[in-house]
VEXGU-603363 format. One record per residue: residue number from 1; residue in three letters; x, y, z of N, C-alpha, C in turn. Coordinates in nm, 3 decimals, m for minus. Example, Ala and Ser with C-alpha at 12.3 -4.5 7.8 and 13.67 -1.06 7.14 Angstrom:
REM residues 2
TORDREN,1,ALA,1.319,m0.569,0.780,1.230,m0.450,0.780,1.320,m0.330,0.780 .
TORDREN,2,SER,1.285,m0.225,0.708,1.367,m0.106,0.714,1.290,0.003,0.787 .
This chain:
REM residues 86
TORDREN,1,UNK,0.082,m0.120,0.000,0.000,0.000,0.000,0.086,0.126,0.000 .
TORDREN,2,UNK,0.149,0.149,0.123,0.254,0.263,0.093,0.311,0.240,m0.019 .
TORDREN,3,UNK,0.385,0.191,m0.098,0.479,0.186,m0.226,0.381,0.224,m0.332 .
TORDREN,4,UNK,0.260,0.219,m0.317,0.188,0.268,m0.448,0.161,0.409,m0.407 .
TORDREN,5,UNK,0.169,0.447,m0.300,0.146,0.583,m0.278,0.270,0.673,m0.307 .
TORDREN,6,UNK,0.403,0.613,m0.248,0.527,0.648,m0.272,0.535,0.683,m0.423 .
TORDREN,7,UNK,0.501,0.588,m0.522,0.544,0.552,m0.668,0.433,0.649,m0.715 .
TORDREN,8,UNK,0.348,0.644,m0.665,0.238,0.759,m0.686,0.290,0.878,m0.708 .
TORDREN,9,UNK,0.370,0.938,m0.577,0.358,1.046,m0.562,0.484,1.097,m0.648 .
TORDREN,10,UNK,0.594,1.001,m0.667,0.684,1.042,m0.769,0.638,1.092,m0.895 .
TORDREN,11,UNK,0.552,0.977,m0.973,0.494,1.015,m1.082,0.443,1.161,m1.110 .
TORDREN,12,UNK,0.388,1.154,m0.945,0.324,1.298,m1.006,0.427,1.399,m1.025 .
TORDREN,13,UNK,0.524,1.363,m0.938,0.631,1.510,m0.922,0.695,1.517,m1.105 .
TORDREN,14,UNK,0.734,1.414,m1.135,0.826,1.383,m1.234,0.700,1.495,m1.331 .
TORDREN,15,UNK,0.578,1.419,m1.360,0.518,1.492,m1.494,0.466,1.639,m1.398 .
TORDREN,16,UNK,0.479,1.684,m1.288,0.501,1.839,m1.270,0.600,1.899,m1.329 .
TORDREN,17,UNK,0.667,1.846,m1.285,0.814,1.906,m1.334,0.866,1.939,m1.493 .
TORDREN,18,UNK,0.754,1.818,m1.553,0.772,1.805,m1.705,0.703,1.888,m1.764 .
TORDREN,19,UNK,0.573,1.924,m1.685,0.485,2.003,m1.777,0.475,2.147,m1.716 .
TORDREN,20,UNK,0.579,2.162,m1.631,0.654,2.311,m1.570,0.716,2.345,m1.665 .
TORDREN,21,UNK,0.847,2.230,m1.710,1.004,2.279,m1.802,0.915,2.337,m1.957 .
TORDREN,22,UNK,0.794,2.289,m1.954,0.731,2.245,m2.103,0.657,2.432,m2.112 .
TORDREN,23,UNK,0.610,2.429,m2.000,0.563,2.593,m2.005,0.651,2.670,m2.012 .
TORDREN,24,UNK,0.755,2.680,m1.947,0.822,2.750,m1.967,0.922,2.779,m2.099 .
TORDREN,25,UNK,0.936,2.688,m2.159,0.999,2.688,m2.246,0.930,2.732,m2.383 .
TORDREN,26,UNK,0.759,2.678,m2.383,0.694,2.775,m2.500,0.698,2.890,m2.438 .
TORDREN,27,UNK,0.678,2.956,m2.322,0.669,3.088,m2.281,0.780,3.165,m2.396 .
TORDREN,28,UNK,0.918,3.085,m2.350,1.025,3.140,m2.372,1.037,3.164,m2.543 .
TORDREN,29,UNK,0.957,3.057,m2.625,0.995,3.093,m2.755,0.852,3.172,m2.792 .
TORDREN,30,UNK,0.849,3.222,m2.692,0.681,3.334,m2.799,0.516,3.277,m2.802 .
TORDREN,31,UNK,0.516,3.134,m2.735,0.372,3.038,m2.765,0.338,3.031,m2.632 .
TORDREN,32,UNK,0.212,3.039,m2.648,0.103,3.003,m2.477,0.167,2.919,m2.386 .
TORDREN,33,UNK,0.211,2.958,m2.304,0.238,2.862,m2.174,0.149,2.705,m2.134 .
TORDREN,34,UNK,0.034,2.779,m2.168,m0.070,2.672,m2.113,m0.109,2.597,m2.216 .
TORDREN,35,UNK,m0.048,2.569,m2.336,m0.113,2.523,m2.443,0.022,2.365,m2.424 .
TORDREN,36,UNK,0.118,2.358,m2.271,0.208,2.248,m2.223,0.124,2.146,m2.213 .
TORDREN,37,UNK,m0.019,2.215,m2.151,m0.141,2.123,m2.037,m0.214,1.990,m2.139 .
TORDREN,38,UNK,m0.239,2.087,m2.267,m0.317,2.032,m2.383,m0.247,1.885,m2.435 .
TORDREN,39,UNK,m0.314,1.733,m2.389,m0.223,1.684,m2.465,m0.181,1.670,m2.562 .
TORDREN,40,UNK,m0.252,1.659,m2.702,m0.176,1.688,m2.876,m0.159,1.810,m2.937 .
TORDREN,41,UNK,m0.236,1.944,m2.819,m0.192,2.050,m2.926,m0.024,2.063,m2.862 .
TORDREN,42,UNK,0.027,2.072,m2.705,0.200,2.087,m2.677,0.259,1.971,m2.813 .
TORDREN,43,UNK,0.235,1.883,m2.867,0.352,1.820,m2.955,0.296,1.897,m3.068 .
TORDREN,44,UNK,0.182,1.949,m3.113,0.188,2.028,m3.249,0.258,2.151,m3.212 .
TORDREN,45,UNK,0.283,2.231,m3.110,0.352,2.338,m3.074,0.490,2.296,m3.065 .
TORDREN,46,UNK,0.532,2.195,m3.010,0.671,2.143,m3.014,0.731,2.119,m3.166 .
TORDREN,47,UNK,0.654,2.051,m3.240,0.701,2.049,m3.367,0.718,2.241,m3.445 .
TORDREN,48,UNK,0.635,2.322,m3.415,0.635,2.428,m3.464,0.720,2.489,m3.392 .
TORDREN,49,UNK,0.767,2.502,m3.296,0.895,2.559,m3.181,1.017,2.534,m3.254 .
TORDREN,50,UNK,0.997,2.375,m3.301,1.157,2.324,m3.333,1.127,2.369,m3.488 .
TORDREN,51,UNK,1.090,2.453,m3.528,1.041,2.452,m3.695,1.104,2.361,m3.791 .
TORDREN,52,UNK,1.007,2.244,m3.760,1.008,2.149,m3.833,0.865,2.082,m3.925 .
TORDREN,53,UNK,0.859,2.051,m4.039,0.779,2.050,m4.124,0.631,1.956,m4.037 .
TORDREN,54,UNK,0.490,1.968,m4.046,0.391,1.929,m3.978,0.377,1.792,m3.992 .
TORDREN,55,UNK,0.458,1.713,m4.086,0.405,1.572,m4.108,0.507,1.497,m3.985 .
TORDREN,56,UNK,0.596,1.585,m3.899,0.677,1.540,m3.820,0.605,1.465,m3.659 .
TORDREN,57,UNK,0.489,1.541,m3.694,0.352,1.554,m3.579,0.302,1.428,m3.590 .
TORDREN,58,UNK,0.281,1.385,m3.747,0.237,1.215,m3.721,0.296,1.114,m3.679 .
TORDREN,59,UNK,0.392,1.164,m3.667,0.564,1.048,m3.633,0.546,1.040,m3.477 .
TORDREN,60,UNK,0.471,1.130,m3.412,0.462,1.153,m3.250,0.333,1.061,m3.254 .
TORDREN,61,UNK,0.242,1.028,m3.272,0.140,0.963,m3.306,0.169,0.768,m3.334 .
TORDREN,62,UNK,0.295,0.767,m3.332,0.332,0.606,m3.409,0.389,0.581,m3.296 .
TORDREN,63,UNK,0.353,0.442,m3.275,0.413,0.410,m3.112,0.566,0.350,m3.119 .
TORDREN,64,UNK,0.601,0.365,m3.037,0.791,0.318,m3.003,0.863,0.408,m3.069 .
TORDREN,65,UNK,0.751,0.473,m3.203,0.895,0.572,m3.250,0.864,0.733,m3.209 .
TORDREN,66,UNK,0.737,0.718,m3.124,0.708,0.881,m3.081,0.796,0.874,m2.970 .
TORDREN,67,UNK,0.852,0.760,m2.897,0.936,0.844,m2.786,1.087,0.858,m2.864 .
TORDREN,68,UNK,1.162,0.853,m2.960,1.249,0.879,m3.020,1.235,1.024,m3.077 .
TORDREN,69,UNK,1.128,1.031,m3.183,1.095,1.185,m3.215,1.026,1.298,m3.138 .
TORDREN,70,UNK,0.982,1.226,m3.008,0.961,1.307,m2.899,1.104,1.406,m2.833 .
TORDREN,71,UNK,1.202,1.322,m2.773,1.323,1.348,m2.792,1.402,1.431,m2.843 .
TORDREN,72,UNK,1.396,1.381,m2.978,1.445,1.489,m3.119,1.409,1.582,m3.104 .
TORDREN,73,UNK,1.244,1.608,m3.103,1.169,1.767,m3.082,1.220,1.828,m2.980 .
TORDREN,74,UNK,1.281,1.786,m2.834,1.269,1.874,m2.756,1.404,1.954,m2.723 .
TORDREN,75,UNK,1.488,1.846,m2.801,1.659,1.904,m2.802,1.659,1.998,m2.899 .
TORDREN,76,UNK,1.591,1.952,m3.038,1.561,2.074,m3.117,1.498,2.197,m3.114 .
TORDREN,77,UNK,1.398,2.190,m3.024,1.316,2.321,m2.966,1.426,2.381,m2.883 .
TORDREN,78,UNK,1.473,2.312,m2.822,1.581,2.385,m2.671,1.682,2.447,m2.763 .
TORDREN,79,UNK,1.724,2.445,m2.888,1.827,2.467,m2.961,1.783,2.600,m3.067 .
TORDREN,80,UNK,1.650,2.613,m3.051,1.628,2.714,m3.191,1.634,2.838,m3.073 .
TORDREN,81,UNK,1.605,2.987,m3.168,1.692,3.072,m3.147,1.549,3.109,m3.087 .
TORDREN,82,UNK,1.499,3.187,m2.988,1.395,3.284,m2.922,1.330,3.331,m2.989 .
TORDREN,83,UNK,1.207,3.348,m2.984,1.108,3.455,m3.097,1.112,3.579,m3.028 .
TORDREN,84,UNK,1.171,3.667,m3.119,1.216,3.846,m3.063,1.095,3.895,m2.974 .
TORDREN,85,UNK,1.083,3.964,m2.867,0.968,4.003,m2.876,0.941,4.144,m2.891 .
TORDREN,86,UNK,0.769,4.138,m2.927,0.772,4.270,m3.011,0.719,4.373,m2.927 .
């Protein structure tokens, strides 16, 4: 009983933490913070962050290989340059 609460409560911290780094980081390139929360519109924003072509979005959609191009997207987003602001 405790260990599912324990393992519980990690989980939750881990995807806080994930969908904290995730706001902040569209904040940072110019896109809604809260659009991290949404589950398929953050990977259509991730693909558009890392400006990469939209059919990259169906590849997140295919199982075993969305956590590979999940990946890809987010080193590539962390890597493109800031949207100026205006």
């Amino acid at each position: 009983m405790i260990q599912s609460v324990v393992v519980s409560a990690l989980v939750a911290i881990v995807i806080g933490a994930a969908a904290t780094a995730l706001w902040r980081a569209f904040e940072r390139r110019g896109e809604p913070g809260w659009s991290a929360l949404v589950p398929l519109l953050n990977l259509w924003v991730l693909v558009k962050v890392a400006r990469l072509p939209r059919w990259v979005f169906g590849l997140t959609l295919v199982p075993y290989l969305n956590v590979l191009v999940i990946a890809g997207l987010v080193v590539r987003a962390l890597r493109a340059e800031p949207t100026p602001a205006e």
